[in-house]
C-alpha positions as a Markdown table, in Angstrom:
| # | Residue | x | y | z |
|---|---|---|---|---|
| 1 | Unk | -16.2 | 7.3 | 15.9 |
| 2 | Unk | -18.0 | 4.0 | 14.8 |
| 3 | Unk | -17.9 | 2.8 | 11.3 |
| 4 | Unk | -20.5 | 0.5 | 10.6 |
| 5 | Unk | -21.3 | -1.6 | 7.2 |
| 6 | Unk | -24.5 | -4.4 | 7.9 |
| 7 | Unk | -24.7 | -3.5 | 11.6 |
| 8 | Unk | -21.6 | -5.1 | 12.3 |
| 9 | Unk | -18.6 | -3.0 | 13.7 |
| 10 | Unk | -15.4 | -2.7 | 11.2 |
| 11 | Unk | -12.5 | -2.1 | 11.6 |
| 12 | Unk | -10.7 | 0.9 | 10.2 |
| 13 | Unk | -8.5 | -1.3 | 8.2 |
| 14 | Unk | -11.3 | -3.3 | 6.4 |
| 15 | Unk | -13.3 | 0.1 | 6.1 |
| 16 | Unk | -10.4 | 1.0 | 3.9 |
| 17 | Unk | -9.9 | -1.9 | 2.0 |
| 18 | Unk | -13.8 | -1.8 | 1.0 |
| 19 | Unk | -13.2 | 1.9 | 0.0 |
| 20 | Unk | -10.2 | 1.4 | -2.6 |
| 21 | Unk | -11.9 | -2.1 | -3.6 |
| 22 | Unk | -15.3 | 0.1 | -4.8 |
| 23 | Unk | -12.8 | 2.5 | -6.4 |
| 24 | Unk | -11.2 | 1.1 | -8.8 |
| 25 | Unk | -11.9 | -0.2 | -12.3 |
| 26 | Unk | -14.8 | -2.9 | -10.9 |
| 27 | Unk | -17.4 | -4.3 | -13.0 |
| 28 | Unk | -21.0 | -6.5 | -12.6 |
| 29 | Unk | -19.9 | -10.0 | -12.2 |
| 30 | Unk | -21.5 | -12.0 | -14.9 |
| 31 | Unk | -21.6 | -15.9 | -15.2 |
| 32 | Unk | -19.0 | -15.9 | -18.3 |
| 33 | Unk | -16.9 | -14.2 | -15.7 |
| 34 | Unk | -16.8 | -16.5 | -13.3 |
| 35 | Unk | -16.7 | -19.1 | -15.5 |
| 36 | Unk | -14.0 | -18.3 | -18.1 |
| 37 | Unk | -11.2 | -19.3 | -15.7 |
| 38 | Unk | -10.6 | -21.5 | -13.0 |
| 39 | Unk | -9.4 | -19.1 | -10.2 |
| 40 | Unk | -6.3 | -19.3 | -8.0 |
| 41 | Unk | -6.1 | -17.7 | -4.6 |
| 42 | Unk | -3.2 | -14.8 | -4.9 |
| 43 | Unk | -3.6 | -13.0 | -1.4 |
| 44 | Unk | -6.2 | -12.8 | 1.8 |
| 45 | Unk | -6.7 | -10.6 | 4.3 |
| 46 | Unk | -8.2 | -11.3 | 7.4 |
| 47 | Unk | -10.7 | -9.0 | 8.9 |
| 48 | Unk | -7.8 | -6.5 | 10.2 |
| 49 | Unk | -6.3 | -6.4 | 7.1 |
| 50 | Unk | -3.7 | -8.9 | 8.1 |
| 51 | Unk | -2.2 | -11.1 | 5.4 |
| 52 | Unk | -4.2 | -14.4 | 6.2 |
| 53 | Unk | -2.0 | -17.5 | 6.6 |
| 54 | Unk | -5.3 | -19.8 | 7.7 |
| 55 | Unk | -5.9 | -19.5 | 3.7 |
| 56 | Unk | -2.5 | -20.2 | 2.4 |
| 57 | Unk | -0.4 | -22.6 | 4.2 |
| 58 | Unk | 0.3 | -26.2 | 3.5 |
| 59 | Unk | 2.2 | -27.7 | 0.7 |
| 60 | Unk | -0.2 | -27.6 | -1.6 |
| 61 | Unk | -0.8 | -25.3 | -5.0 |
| 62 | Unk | -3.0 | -21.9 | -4.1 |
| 63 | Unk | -6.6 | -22.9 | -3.4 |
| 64 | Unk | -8.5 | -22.7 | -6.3 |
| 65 | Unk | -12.1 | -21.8 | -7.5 |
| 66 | Unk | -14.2 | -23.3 | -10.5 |
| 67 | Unk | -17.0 | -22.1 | -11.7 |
| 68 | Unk | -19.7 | -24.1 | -14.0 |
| 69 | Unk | -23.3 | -22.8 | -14.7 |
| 70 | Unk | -25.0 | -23.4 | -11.0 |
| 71 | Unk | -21.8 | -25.2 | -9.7 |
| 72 | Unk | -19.0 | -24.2 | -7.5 |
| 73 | Unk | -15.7 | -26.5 | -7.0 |
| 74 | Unk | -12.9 | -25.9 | -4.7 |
| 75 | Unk | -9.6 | -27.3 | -4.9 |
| 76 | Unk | -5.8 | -27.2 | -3.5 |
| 77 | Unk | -7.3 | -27.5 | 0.1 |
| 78 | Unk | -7.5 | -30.8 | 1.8 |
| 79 | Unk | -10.2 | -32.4 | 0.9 |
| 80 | Unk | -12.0 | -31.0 | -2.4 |
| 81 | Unk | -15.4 | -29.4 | -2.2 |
| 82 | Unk | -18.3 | -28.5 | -4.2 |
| 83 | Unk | -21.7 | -27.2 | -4.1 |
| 84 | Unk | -24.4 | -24.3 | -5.8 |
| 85 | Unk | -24.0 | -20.9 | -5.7 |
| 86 | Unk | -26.0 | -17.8 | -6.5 |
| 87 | Unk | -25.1 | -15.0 | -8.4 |
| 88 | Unk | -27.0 | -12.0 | -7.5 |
| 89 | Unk | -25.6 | -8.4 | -8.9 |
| 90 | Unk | -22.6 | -8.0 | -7.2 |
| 91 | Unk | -23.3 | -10.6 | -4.3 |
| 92 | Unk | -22.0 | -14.5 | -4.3 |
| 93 | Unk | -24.2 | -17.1 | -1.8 |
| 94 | Unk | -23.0 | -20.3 | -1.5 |
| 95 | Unk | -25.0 | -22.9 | -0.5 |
| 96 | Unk | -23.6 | -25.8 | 1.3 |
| 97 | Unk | -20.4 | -27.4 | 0.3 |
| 98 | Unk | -20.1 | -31.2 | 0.3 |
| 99 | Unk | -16.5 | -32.4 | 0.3 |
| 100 | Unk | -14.7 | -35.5 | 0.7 |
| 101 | Unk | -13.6 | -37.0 | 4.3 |
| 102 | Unk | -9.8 | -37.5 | 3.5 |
| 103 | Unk | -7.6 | -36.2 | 7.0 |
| 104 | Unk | -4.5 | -34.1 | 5.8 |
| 105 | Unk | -1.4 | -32.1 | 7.4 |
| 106 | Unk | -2.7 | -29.6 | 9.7 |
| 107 | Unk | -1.7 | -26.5 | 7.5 |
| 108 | Unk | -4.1 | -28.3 | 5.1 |
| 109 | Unk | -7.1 | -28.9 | 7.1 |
| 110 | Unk | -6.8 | -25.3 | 8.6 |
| 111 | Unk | -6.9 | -24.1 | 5.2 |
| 112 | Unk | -10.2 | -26.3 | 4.1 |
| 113 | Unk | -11.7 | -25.1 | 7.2 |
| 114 | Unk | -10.9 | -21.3 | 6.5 |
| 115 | Unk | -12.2 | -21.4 | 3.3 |
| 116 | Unk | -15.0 | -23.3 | 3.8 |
| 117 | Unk | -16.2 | -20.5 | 6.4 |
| 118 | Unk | -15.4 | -17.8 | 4.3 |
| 119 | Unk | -17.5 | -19.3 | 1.1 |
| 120 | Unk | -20.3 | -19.7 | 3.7 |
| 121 | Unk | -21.1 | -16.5 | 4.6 |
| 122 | Unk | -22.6 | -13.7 | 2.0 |
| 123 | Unk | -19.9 | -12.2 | -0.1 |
| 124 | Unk | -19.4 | -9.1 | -2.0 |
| 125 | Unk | -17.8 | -10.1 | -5.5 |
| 126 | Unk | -15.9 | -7.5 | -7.6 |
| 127 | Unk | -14.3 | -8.1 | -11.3 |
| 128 | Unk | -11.6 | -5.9 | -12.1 |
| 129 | Unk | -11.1 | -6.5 | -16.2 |
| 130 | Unk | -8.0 | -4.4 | -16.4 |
| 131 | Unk | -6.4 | -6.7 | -13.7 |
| 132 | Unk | -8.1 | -9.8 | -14.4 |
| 133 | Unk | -8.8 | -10.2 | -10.6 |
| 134 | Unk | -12.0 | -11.5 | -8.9 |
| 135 | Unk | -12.2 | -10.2 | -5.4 |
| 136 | Unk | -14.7 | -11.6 | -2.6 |
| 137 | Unk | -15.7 | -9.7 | 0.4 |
| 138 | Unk | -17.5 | -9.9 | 3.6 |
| 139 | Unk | -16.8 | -9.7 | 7.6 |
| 140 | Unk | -14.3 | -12.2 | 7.0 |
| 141 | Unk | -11.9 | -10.3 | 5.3 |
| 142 | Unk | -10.6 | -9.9 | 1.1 |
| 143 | Unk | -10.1 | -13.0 | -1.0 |
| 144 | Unk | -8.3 | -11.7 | -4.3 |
| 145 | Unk | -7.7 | -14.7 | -7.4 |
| 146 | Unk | -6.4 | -14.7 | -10.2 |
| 147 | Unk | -6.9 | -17.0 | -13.3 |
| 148 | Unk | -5.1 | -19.9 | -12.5 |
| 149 | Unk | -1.5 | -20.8 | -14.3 |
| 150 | Unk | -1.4 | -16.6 | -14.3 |
């Protein structure tokens, strides 16, 4: 049996993951939202629903998301990055990040690269209020954050 979601083939994993993510306590996304906190990465999956390492290794603190009115800033990877985003009912575009050139340890600049790809491609964005968790989506795999210093 084939389990398709945008005309891309899914694994049975992620299929479930997107299930029990649309089933819980999730609300619209609104800009106060995203911009009452700064947000720190607590887990990633990858597209198997494998823990991602790509997202979380390194040295550094968990890579972290700001929000401002049109403006997105990323943190805690190697190099920071910023650029617009898009909030449009319960999908986050991203337009292209800029970033500083700085080279770092491996794990590092793994981890800039794996989130840069993820924020690049369309993303489903979920707000659980009872949680206080901001979950992103898309073929990629789950990003889940919490408010940073949580």
């Amino acid at each position: 049996m084939s389990n398709f979601i945008s005309g891309r083939l899914l694994p049975a994993s992620m299929i479930l993951a997107l299930a029990l993510a649309g089933c819980g306590s999730t609300q619209t996304v609104s800009l106060s939202t995203l911009t009452q906190h700064d947000w720190s990465l607590a887990e990633a999956t990858d597209a198997d629903g494998h823990p991602d390492a790509s997202l979380q290794g390194g040295d550094r603190a968990p890579i972290q998301l700001s929000f401002q009115a049109d403006r997105l800033g990323v943190s805690n990877s190697c190099n920071g990055m910023g650029g617009d985003y898009q909030l449009k009912e319960d999908r986050l575009e991203v337009g292209n990040l800029m970033q500083t050139m700085m080279a770092c340890e491996s794990e590092l600049m793994a981890r800039e690269s794996a989130i840069k790809a993820r924020l690049q491609q369309p993303l489903k964005i979920q707000y659980d209020p009872k949680k206080v968790r901001l979950t992103l989506i898309n073929d990629a795999g789950i990003m889940v954050f919490k408010p940073s210093g949580e």
